[in-house]
C-alpha positions in Angstrom: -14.0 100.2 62.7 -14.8 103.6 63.3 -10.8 104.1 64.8 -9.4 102.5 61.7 -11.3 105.0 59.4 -10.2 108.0 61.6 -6.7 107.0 61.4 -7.2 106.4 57.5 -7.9 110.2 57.6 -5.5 111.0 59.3 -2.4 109.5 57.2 -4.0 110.6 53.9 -4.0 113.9 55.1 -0.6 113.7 56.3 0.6 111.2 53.1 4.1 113.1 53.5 4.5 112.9 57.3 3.5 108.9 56.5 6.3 108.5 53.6 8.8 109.9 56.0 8.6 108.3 58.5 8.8 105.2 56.6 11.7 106.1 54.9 13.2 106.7 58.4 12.4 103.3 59.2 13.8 101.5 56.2 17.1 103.8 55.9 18.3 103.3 59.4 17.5 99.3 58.9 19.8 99.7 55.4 22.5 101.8 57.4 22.6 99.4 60.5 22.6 96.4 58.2 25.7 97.5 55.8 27.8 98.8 58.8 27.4 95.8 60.7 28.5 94.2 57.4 31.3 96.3 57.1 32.4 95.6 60.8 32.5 91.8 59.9 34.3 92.2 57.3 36.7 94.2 58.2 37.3 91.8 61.2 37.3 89.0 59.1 40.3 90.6 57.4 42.1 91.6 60.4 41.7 87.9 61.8 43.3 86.8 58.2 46.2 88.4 58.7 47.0 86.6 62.0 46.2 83.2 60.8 43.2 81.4 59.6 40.8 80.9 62.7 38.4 77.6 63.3 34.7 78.5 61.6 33.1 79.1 65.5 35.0 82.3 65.8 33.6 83.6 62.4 30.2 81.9 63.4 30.2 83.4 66.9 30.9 86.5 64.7 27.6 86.4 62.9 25.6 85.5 65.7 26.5 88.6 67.8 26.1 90.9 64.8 22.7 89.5 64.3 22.3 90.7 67.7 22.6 93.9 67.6 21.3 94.7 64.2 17.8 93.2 65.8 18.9 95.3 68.7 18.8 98.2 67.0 15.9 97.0 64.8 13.8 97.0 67.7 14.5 100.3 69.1 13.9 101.4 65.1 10.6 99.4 65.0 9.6 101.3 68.1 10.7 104.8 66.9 8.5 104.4 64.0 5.3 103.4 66.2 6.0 106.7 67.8 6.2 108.9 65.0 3.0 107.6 63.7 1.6 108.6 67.2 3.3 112.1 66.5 1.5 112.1 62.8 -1.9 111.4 64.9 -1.5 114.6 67.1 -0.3 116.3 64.4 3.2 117.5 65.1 5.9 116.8 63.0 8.3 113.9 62.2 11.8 114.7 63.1 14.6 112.5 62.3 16.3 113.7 65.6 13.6 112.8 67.6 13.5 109.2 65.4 17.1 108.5 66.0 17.0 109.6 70.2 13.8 107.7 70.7 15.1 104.3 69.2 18.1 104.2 70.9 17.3 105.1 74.1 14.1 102.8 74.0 15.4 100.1 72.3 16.5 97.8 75.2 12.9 97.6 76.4 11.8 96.9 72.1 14.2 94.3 72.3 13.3 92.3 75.1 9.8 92.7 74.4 10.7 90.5 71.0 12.7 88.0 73.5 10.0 87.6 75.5 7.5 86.8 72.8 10.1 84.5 71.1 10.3 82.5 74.2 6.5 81.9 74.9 6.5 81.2 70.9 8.9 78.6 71.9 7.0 77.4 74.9 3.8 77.1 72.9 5.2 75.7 70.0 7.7 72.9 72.0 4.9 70.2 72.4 5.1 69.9 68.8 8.8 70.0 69.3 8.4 67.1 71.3 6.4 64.8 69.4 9.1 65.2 66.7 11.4 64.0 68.5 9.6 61.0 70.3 8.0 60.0 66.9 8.4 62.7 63.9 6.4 59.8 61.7 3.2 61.0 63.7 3.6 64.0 61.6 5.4 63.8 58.7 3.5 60.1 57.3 -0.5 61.1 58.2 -2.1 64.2 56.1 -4.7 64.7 59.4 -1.5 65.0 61.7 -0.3 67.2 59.2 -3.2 69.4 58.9 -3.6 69.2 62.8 -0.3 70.8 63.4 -0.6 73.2 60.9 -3.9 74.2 62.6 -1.9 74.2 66.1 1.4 75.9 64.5 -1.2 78.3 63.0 -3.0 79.5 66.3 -0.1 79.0 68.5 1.4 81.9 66.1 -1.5 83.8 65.8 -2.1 84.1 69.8 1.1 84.6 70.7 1.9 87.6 68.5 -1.4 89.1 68.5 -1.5 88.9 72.7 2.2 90.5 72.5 0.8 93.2 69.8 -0.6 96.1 72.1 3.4 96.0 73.9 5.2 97.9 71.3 2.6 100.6 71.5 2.1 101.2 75.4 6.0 101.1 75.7 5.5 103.9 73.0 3.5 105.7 73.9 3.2 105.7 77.7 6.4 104.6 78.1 5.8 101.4 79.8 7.9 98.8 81.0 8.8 95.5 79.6 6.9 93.6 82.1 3.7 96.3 82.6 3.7 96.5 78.3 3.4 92.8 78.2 1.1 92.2 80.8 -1.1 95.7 80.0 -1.3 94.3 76.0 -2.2 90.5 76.9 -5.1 92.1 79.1 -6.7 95.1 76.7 -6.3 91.9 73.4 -7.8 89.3 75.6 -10.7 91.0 77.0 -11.6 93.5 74.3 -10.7 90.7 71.2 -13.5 92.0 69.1 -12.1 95.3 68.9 -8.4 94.4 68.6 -8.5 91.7 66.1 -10.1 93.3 63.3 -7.8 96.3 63.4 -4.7 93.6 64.1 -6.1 91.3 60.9 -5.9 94.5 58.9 -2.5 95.1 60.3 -1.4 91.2 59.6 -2.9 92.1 56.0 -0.8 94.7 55.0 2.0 92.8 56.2 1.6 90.8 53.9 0.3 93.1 50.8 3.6 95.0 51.9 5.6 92.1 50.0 3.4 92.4 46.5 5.4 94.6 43.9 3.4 97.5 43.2 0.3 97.4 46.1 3.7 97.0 48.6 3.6 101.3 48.2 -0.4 101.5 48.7 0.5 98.8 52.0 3.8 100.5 53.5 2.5 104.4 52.7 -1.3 103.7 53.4 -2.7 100.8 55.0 0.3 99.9 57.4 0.0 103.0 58.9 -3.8 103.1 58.9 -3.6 99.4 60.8 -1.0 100.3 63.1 -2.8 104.4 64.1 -5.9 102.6 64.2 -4.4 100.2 67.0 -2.9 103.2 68.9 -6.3 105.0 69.1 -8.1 102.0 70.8 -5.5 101.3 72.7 -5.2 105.4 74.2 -9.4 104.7 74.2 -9.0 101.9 76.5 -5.5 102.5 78.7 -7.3 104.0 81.8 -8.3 100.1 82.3 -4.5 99.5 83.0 -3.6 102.4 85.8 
């Protein structure tokens, strides 16, 4: 835990580098959101004027805007991994360098997400297919309940703490999709009792993140903390993946 204390240091000492790059972050995810809102609704009104469409074409609508706002969410998520890095050595956070980094990164953000959706998918479709042979087998019996919740649980847990280490190498080192996948799967796997304190922490303030009031001590404090702390073994330990 010595890493996650360091990084603790670290963003206290730079509390206003921390709070800006958050704010980064969260305003770019507000201005993608409401434009993409505005874009749908000012084709909804264009399509009005020619006629009343079937509900696909407004559907289909939704779905690609959904697209690219996690698109650009991605590339947004992985710009603020990198200022964090850039809070760690000390140099400043620049919303320049926030806005070039996630757009010109956020292809390889976004398919790292794909790719962990799909073997979330994979993992999880046994379960999916038990449902549909015979979904009594879980909905009736409280053990086949508690059995797939236990399942659904670790399948979960696996999956994204195996995919964790991605967003950083891609980061930092500037990885590929494939080599940032592969590279975190191998530093999670065989050095767990390093990486899953730090990622519980990380899971933890997640979640303390959505608490009114400890949400600031979460996004401003222990977020970051998590997330540096995660970067540091992960620099301590990359020479394993050259």
């Amino acid at each position: 835990m010595k890493s996650f204390t360091k990084a603790y240091e670290v963003i206290v000492n730079n509390f206003h580098k921390t709070v800006y790059a958050f704010f980064l972050y969260v305003m770019f995810l507000v201005i993608t959101l409401f434009s993409l809102i505005g874009v749908y609704l000012l084709l909804s009104g264009i399509i009005l004027i020619f006629g009343n469409l079937p509900s696909y074409v407004y559907f289909s609508m939704v779905g690609l805007m959904s697209v690219v706002f996690l698109f650009l969410a991605s590339g947004f998520k992985g710009a603020y991994i990198k200022m964090v890095y850039n809070i760690l050595k000390n140099e400043n956070v620049k919303t320049i360098s926030f806005v070039y980094f996630a757009l010109k990164f956020a292809h390889k953000f976004f398919a790292i997400g794909l790719s962990k959706t799909l073997v979330l998918i994979i993992g999880l479709s046994p379960l999916m297919i038990i449902y549909l042979i015979d979904a009594s087998i879980i909905t009736t019996s409280l053990i086949g309940q508690i059995l797939i919740g236990v399942y659904v649980f670790g399948i979960v847990f696996v999956v994204f703490y195996s995919f964790s280490l991605s967003y950083i190498l891609t980061s930092l080192f500037g990885y590929g999709v494939k080599r940032s996948i592969i590279g975190s799967v191998k530093l999670a796997l065989k050095h767990a009792p390093i990486f899953v304190p730090l990622y519980l922490i990380y899971i933890l303030s997640v979640i303390i993140g959505f608490i009114p009031i400890l949400n600031f001590l979460s996004w401003f404090i222990l977020y970051p903390s998590a997330l540096m702390a995660l970067m540091i073994e992960t620099i301590n330990h990359q020479v394993e993946l050259r």
